[in-house]
PAZA-965812 format. One record per residue (C-alpha): residue in three letters; x negated, y, z. Coordinates in steps of 0.001 Angstrom, whole numbers, padded with zeros to 6 digits, always signed. Last residue first. Example, Ala and Ser with C-alpha at 12.3 -4.5 7.8 and 13.67 -1.06 7.14 Angstrom:
2
ser-013670-001060+007140
ala-012300-004500+007800
END
This chain:
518
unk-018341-018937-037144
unk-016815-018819-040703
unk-014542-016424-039343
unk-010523-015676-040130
unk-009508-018109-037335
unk-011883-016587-034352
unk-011212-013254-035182
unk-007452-013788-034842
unk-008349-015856-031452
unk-010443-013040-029874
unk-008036-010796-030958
unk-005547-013090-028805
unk-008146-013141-025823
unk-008715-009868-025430
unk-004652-009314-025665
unk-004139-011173-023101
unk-006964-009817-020460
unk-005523-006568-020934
unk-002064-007935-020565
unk-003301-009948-016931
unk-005134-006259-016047
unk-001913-004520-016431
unk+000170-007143-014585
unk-002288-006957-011549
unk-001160-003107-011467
unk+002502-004041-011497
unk+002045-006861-008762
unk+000468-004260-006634
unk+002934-001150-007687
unk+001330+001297-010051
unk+000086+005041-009221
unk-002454+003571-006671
unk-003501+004464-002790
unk-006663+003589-001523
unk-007896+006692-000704
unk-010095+007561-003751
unk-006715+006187-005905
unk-004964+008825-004437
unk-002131+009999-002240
unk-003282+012248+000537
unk-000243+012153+002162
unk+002631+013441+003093
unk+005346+011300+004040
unk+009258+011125+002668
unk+008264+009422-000707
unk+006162+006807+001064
unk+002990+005118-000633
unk+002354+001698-000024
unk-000155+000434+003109
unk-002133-003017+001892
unk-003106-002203-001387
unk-005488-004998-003043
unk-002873-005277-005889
unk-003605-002221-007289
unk-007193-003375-008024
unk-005302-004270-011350
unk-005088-000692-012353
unk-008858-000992-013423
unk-007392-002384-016727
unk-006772+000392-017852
unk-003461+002642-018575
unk-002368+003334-014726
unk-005790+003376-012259
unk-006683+005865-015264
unk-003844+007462-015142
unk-004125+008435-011698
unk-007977+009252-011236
unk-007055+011856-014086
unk-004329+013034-012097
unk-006402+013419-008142
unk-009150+015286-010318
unk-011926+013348-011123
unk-015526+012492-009658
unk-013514+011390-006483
unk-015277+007999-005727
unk-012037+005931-006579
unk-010961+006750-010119
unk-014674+007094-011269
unk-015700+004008-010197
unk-012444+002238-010902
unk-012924+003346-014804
unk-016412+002639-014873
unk-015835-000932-013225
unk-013085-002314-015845
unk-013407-001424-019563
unk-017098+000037-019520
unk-018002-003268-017009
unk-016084-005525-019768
unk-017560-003619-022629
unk-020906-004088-021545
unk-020574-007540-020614
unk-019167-008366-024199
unk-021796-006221-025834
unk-024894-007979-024288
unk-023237-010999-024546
unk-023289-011283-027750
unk-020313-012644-029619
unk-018338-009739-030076
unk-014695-011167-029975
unk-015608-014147-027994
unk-017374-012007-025324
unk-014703-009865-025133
unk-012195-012703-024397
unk-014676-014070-022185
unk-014682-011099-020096
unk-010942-010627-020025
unk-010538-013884-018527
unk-012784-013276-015923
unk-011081-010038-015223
unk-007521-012217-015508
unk-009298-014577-012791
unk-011256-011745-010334
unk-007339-010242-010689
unk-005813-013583-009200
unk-008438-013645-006519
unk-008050-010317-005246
unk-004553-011287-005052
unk-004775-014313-003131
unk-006949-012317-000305
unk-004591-008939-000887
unk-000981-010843-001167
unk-002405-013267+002471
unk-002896-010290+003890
unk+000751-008535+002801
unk+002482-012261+003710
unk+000813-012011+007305
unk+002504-008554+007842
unk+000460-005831+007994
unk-001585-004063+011678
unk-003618-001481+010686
unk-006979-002090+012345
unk-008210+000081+015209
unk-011922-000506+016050
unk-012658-001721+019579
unk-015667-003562+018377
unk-013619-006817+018760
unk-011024-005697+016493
unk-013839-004879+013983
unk-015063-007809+013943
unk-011277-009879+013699
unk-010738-007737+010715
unk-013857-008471+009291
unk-013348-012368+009671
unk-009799-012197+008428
unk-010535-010396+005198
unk-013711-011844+004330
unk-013447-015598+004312
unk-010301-015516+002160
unk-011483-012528+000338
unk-014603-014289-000722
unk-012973-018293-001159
unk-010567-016602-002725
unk-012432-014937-005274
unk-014997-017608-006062
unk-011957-020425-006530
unk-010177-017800-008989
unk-013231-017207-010821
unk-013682-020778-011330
unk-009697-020790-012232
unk-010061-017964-014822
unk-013280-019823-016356
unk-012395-023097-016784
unk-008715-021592-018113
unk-010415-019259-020388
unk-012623-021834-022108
unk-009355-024129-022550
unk-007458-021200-024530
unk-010530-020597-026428
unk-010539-024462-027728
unk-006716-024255-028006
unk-007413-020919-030421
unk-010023-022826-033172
unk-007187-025438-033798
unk-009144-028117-035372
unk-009749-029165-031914
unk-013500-031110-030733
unk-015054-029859-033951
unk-014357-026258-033053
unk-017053-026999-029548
unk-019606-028422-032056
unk-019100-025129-034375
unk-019845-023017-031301
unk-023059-024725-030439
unk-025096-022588-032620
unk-027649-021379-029684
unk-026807-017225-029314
unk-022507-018331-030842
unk-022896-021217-027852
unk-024457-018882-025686
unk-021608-016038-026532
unk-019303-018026-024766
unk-019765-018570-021368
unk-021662-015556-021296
unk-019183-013398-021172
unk-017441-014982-017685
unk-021197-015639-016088
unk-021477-011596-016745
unk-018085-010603-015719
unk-018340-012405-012754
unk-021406-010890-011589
unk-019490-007664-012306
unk-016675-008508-009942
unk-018908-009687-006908
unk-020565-006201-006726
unk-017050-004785-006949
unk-015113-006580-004325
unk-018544-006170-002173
unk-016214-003399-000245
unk-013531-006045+000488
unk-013500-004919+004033
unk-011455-002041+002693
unk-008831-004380+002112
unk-007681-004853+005859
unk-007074-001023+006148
unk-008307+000865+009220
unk-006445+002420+011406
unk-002776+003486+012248
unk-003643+007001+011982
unk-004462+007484+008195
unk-000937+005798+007427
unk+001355+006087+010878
unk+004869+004877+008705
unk+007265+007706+010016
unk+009364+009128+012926
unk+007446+012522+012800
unk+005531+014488+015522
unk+006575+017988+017825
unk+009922+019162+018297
unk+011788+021942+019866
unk+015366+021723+020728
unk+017678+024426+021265
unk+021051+022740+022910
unk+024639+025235+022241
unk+027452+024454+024872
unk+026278+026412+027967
unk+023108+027838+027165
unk+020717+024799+026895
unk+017105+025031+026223
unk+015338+021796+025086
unk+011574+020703+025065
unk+008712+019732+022856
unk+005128+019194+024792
unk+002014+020689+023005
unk-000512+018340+025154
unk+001760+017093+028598
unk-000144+017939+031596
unk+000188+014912+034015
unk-003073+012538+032739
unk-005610+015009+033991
unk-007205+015169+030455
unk-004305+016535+028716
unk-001589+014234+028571
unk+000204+012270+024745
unk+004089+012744+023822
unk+005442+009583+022747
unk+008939+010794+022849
unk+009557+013944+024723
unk+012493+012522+026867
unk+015406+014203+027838
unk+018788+012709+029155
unk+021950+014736+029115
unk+024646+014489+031673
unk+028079+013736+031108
unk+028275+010179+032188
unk+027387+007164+029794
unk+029038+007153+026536
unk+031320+004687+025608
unk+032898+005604+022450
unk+032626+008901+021233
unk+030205+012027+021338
unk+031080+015670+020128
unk+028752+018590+020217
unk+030096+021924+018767
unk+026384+023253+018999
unk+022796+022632+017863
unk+020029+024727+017638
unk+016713+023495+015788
unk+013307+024588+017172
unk+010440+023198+014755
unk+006269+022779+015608
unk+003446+022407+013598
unk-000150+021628+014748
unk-002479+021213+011969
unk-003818+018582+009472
unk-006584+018953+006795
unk-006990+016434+003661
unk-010021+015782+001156
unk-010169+014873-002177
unk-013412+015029-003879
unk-012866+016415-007662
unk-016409+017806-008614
unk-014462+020756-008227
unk-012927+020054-004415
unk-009546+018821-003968
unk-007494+019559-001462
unk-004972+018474+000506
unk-003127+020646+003495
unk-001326+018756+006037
unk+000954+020832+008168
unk+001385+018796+011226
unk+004874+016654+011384
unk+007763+018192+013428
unk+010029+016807+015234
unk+013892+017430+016682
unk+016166+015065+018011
unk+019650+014744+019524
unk+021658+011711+020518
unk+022455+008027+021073
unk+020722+005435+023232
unk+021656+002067+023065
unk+023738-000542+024920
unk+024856-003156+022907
unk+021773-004470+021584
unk+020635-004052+018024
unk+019141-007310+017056
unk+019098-006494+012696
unk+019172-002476+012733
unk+021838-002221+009537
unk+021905+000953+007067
unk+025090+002870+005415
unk+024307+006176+003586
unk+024952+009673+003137
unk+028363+009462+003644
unk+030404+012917+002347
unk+032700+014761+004816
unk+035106+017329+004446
unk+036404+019501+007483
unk+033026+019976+009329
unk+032479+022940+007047
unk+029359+021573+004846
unk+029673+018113+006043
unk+027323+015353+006686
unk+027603+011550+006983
unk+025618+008871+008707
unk+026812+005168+008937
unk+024808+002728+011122
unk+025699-001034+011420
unk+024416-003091+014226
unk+028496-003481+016041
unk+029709-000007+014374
unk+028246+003012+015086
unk+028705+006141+013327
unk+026408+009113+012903
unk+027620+012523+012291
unk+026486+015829+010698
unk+027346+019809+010156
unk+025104+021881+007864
unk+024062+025713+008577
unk+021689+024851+007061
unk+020779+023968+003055
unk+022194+021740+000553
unk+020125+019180-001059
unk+022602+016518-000423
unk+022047+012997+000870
unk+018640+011554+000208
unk+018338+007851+001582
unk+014607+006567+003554
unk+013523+003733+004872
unk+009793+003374+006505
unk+010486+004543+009851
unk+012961+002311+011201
unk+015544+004175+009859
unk+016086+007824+007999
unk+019477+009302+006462
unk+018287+012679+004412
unk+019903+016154+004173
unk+018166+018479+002324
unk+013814+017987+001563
unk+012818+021570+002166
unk+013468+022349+006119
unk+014888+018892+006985
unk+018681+018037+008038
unk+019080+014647+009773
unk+020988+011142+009724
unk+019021+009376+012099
unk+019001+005034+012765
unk+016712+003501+014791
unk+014464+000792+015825
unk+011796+000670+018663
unk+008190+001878+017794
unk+007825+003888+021122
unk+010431+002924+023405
unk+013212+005620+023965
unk+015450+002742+023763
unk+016986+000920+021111
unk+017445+004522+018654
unk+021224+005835+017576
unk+020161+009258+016494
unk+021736+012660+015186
unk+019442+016070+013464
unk+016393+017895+013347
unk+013770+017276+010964
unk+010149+019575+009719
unk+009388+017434+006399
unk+009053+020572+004489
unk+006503+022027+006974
unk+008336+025532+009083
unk+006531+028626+009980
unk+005477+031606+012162
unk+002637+031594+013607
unk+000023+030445+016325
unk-003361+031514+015886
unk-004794+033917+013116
unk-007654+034491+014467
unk-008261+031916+013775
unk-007182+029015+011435
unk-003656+028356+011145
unk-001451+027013+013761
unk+001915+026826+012368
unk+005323+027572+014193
unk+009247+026890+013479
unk+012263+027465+012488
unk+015852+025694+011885
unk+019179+027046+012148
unk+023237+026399+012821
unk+023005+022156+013087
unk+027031+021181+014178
unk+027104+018155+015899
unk+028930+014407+015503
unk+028115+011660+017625
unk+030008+008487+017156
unk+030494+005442+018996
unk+030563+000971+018860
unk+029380-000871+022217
unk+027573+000886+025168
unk+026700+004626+024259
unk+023514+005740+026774
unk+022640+009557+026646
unk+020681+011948+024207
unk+018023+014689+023961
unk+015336+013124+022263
unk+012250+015228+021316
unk+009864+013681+018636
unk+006495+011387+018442
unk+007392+008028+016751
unk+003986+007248+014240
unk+004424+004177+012833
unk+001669+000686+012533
unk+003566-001915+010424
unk+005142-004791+012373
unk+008480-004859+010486
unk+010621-003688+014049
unk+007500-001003+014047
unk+004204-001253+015829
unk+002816+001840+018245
unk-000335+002722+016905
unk-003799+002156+018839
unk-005342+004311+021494
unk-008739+005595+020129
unk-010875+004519+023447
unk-011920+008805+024783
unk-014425+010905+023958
unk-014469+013586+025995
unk-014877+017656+024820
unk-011042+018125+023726
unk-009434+014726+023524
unk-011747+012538+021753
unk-012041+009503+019221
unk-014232+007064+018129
unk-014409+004542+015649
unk-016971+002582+014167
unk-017669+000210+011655
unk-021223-000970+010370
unk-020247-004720+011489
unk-017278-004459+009358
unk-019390-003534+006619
unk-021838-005867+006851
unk-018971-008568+007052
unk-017821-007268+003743
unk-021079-007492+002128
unk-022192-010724+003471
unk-018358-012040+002302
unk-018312-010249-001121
unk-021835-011426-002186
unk-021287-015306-001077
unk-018472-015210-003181
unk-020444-013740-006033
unk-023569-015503-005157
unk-021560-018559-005814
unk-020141-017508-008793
unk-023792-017081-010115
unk-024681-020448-008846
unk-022165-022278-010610
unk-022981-020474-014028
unk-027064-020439-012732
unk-026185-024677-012620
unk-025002-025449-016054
unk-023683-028554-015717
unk-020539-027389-014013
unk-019679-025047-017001
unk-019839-027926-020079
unk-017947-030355-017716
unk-015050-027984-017404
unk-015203-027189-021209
unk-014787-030455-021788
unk-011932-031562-019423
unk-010128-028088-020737
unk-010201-029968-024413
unk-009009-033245-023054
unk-006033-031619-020917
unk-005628-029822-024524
unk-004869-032899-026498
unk-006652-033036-029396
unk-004956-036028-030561
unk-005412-039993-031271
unk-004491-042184-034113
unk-004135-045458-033571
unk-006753-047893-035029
unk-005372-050505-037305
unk-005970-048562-039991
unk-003287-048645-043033
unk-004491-049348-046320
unk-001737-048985-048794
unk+000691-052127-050212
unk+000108-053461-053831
unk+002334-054233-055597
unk+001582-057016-058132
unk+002984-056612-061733
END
């Protein structure tokens, strides 16, 4: 008997390989020219808008009947825009010290609405306490270990840190230790036992510093929300007196006598008259100071946010969405789908390469819109004489790259809803019910402040997270909601949401896909 040996094809096998796949799908977008187009409007959309915007811009501001140039934020040692308005009672301290005082009481006044006037009162953030600061320079660093009127004992620096100690309530004694650029605060109940409330470093402290007594007060901010759910905020003056005694200073302190300076304090009209000053009465050992202002991150008050000249953001997004959907319900609308399943016999890879054309073409259109935008309406508005809040260059260049990262898992999403519906009616309505509705009514105050919450939380919408440039701060009030640009979820968080959403979109998309005759 002859064996015979099997056929074997002298052609080599070849694979679906995915680069091949993505290749395809590439070519299959760029050749349709309203796709390209589309995105192109979308950019162009978010940069005409933006700059419109910016143009549009104004701010003014007055001091009693004049309007006066807004005068722009001091900067902090991170370059963020602060608020540093307090009283400062304190003398020079060369090299390492301590300052340790005993805090007796706390009050204060409230201007209410008339005729009510002046009266008496104390905010929950109201401070008094111990300081090492460089200088009595608006926006330079510091250290403060302090007692506040609702929040206990807290340790404070350079304006955006802040360490609980305990919640217990005056009389309360305190000290602050320095050390080279390390700050130690503690606090004591009797002045006998002492607990540390926390240990901070002020990177470039110089030798000689300033070291001391404060007192401040931030305005009594009162939010509210209306009943279709607007949120609005009021400030008013507020003042605090705090009385010290049993003052002790170590180390090399600078002659006996007591500076004063009222800390950023702003003039009347004639430039000399200082407008609600803070002060210090002395009787013998004891110092009564009075405060006005906060040591704190300036929020509202530093200026404008660089994201809000993303206002086309929107606009752009839902011309995404619809190129996005539609990039694969026209091959389900003109029976092209089983062609593109031909090319991989594994029906997912072909999806997989659709969203990858699609999340990076998005990704181009975004940051080619917030690249363009952000900078250019910044530098408009500068030149108007509108304040800007200053960020870092790594928080701007977070919002222009992040914008585009959540245009690409919204894209993403799009498709994915698209492939599980297959008309693109449905997918683009689902996308804008999924995505825009939820922001809309989140951020144009048709909810109250909660509902806005959890819905910039559990939908996808929490992805415009990412686009905020000014975080929320446990030890400021403020009006904290998505209508103000603040949201529940952290930026990278938030963009995390919308990447799942867009995830799971595509996996049921892929289960469909596999069980389906197409």
């Amino acid at each position: 008997m002859t064996a015979v040996a099997p056929y074997r094809s002298a052609v080599r096998p070849t694979r679906d390989r995915f680069s091949h796949l993505v290749r395809a799908e590439w070519t299959k977008f760029r050749t349709v020219r309203g796709w390209v187009i589309t995105l192109s409007a979308a950019a162009l959309t978010i940069i005409l808008l933006g700059v419109m915007t910016a143009t549009g811009n104004t701010m003014t501001c007055s001091k009693g009947p004049v309007e006066v140039p807004c005068p722009a934020a001091p900067t902090g040692p991170g370059g963020e825009a602060v608020t540093d308005r307090f009283y400062f009672v304190h003398r020079s301290l060369t090299g390492d010290g301590a300052i340790t005082a005993h805090i007796s009481s706390m009050s204060g006044r409230i201007r209410r609405p008339d005729p009510e006037g002046l009266i008496p009162g104390i905010v929950p953030w109201a401070k008094a306490g111990l300081m090492v600061k460089n200088g009595v320079r608006q926006g330079a660093a510091y250290a403060a270990v302090m007692v506040t009127a609702k929040h206990g004992v807290r340790m404070q620096h350079n304006f955006t840190e802040d360490t609980a100690g305990s919640a217990g309530a005056l009389p309360r004694w305190l000290r602050l230790v320095r050390s080279g650029a390390t700050l130690t605060g503690y606090e004591s109940p009797d002045g006998a036992q002492w607990t540390k409330v926390s240990t901070v470093t002020l990177a470039g402290l110089p030798q000689t510093v300033e070291i001391g007594m404060f007192a401040a007060s931030p305005g009594d901010l009162t939010v509210t929300q209306s009943v279709l759910g607007a949120t609005s905020s009021a400030g008013r003056f507020a003042e605090v007196s705090a009385v010290f005694d049993q003052v002790g200073v170590q180390g090399g302190v600078s002659g006996g006598t007591w500076a004063r300076d009222d800390v950023g304090v702003e003039m009347e009209l004639d430039g000399k008259t200082p407008h609600h000053p803070g002060g210090l009465v002395q009787s013998g050992d004891t110092f009564t100071l009075t405060g006005v202002g906060d040591m704190a991150p300036a929020m509202e008050d530093g200026g404008v946010r660089v994201e809000f000249t993303l206002t086309g953001a929107v606009v752009g997004l839902i011309m995404v969405i619809v190129v996005a959907a539609m990039f694969v319900t026209v091959e389900y609308r003109r029976g092209l789908i089983r062609t593109t399943l031909l090319a991989s016999p594994r029906r997912g890879r072909a999806l997989v390469a659709k969203a990858v054309v699609i999340g990076l073409a998005a990704f181009a259109a975004g940051l080619i819109g917030a690249g363009v935008t952000v900078p250019l309406g910044k530098s408009i508005m500068l030149s108007k004489g509108t304040l800007v809040s200053p960020v870092s260059a790594f928080t701007e260049v977070r919002v222009i790259v992040g914008f585009a990262a959540l245009l690409a898992a919204f894209a993403v999403l799009s498709l994915g809803l698209g492939a599980l519906f297959r008309r693109s009616v449905v997918g683009v309505t689902a996308a804008i019910v999924l995505i825009v509705l939820p922001y809309t009514l989140a951020t144009v105050s048709l909810l109250p402040t909660g509902a806005s919450q959890w819905l910039t939380r559990i939908t996808p919408a929490a992805g415009f997270a990412v686009l905020q440039s000014i975080p929320e701060y446990a030890h400021v009030l403020g009006p904290y909601a998505p209508a103000t640009g603040y949201y529940p979820l952290p930026p990278w968080g938030g963009l995390a949401v919308a990447c799942a959403y867009a995830g799971l979109a595509l996996t049921l998309a892929t289960l469909r896909l596999r069980r389906s005759d197409v």
